[in-house]
C-alpha positions as CSV (number, residue, x, y, z in Angstrom):
1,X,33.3,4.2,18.7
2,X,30.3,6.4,17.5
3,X,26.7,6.0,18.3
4,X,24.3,7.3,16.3
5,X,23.4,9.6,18.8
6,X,26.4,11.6,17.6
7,X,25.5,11.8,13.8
8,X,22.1,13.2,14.9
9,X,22.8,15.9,17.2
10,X,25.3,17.1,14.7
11,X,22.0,17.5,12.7
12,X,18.5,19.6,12.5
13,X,15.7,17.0,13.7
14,X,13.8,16.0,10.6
15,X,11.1,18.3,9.6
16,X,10.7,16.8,6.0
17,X,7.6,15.2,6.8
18,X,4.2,14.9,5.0
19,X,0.7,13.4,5.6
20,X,0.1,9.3,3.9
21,X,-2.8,11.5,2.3
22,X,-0.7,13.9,0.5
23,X,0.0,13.7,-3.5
24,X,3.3,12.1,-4.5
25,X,4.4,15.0,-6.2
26,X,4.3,17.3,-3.1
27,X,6.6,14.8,-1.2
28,X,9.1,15.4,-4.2
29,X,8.5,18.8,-3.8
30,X,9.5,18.7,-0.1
31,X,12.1,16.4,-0.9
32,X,13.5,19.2,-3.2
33,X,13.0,22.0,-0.9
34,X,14.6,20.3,2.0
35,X,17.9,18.8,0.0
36,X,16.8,15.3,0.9
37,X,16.1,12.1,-0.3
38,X,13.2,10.7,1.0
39,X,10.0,12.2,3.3
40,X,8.7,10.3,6.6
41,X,5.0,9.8,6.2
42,X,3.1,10.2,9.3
43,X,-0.5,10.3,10.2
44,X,-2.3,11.1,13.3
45,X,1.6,11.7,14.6
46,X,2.3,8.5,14.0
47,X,5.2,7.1,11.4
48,X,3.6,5.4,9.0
49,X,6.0,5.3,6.3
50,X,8.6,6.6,4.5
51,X,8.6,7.4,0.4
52,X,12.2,8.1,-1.3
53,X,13.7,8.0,-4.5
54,X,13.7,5.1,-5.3
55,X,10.3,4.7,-4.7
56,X,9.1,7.4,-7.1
57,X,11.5,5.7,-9.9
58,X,10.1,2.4,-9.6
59,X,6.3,3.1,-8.5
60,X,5.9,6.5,-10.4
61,X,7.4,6.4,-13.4
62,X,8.4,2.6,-14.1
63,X,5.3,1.6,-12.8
64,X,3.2,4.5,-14.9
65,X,1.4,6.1,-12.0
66,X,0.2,9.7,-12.2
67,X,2.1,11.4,-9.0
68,X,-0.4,14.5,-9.0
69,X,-3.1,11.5,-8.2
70,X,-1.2,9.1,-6.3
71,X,-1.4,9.0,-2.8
72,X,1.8,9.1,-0.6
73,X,0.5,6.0,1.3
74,X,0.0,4.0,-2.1
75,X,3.6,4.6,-2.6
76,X,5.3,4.3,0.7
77,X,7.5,1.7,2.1
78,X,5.2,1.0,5.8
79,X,8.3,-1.4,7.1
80,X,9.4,1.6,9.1
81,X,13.5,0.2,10.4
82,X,14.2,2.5,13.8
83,X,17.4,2.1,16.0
84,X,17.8,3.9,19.3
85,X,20.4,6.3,19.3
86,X,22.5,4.5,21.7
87,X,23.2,1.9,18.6
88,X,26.8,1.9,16.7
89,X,27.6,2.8,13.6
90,X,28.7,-0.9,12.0
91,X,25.3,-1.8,13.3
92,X,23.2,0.5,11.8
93,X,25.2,0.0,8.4
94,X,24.7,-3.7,8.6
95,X,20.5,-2.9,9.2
96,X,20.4,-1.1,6.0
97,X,22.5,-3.7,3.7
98,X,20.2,-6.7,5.3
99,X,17.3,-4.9,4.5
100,X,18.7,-2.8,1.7
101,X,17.3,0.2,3.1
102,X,18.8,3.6,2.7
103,X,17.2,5.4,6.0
104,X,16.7,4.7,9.4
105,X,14.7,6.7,11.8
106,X,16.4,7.3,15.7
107,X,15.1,7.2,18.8
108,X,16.0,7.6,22.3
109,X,12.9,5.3,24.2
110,X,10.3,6.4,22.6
111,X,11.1,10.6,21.4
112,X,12.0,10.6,17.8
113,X,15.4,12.5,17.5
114,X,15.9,12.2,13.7
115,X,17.0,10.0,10.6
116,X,19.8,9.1,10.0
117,X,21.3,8.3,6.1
118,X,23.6,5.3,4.7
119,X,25.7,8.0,3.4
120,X,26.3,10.3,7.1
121,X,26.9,6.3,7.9
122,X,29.7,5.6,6.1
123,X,31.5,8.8,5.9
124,X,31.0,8.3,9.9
125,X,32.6,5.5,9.9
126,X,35.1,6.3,7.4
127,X,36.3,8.9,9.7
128,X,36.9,6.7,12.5
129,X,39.4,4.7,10.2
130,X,42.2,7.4,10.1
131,X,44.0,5.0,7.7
132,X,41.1,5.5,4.7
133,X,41.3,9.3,3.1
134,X,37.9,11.5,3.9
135,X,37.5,13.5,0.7
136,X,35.1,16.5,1.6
């Protein structure tokens, strides 16, 4: 079975990362630029968030915030969910639908190593089920 320490190092660590300072609509920027969907927030070097689609679409425009004046950190989710990379697949997957989160970020101890998405997830784990067809 796959850790997640396979999906990462098939992967460039994560360099998609702004300061909780920063404007909302230079994290969507980033996100753009980088083909993502979300941004880890970080201050000091520290994780101190993470901001993704979602969050724009509900804080930004739903909730009629201005995202050239709105802080990252206003908008950020701060429950930051990490797994070491040593962690399974099925395990991780089961972390993001009990805390219906689309992102977790990887360690191994204490090194950051990356993030890992719901959707490398299950088309990970869709490949270790030879019986389901991968479409690519």
């Amino acid at each position: 079975m796959k850790t997640i320490k396979d999906i990462v190092k098939e992967k460039q660590i994560a360099t998609n990362t702004i300061n909780g300072d920063a404007m909302v609509v230079d994290a969507f920027l980033l996100m753009e630029e980088k083909n993502e969907d979300y941004v880890v927030v970080i201050d000091n070097d520290q994780f101190i968030g993470v901001i993704s689609g979602p969050d724009f679409m509900h804080k930004i425009i739903i909730g009629g915030l201005n995202a050239s004046k709105t802080s990252v950190k206003d908008i950020m989710k701060s429950c930051i969910h990490t797994v070491d990379n040593t962690e399974s697949i099925h395990h991780c997957l089961g972390l993001m639908d009990a805390f219906k989160i689309r992102h977790l970020l990887v360690f191994e101890g204490f090194k950051f190593t990356g993030v890992v998405t719901m959707h490398e997830l299950m088309q990970a784990s869709l490949k270790e089920n030879t019986a389901i067809p991968v479409f690519q």
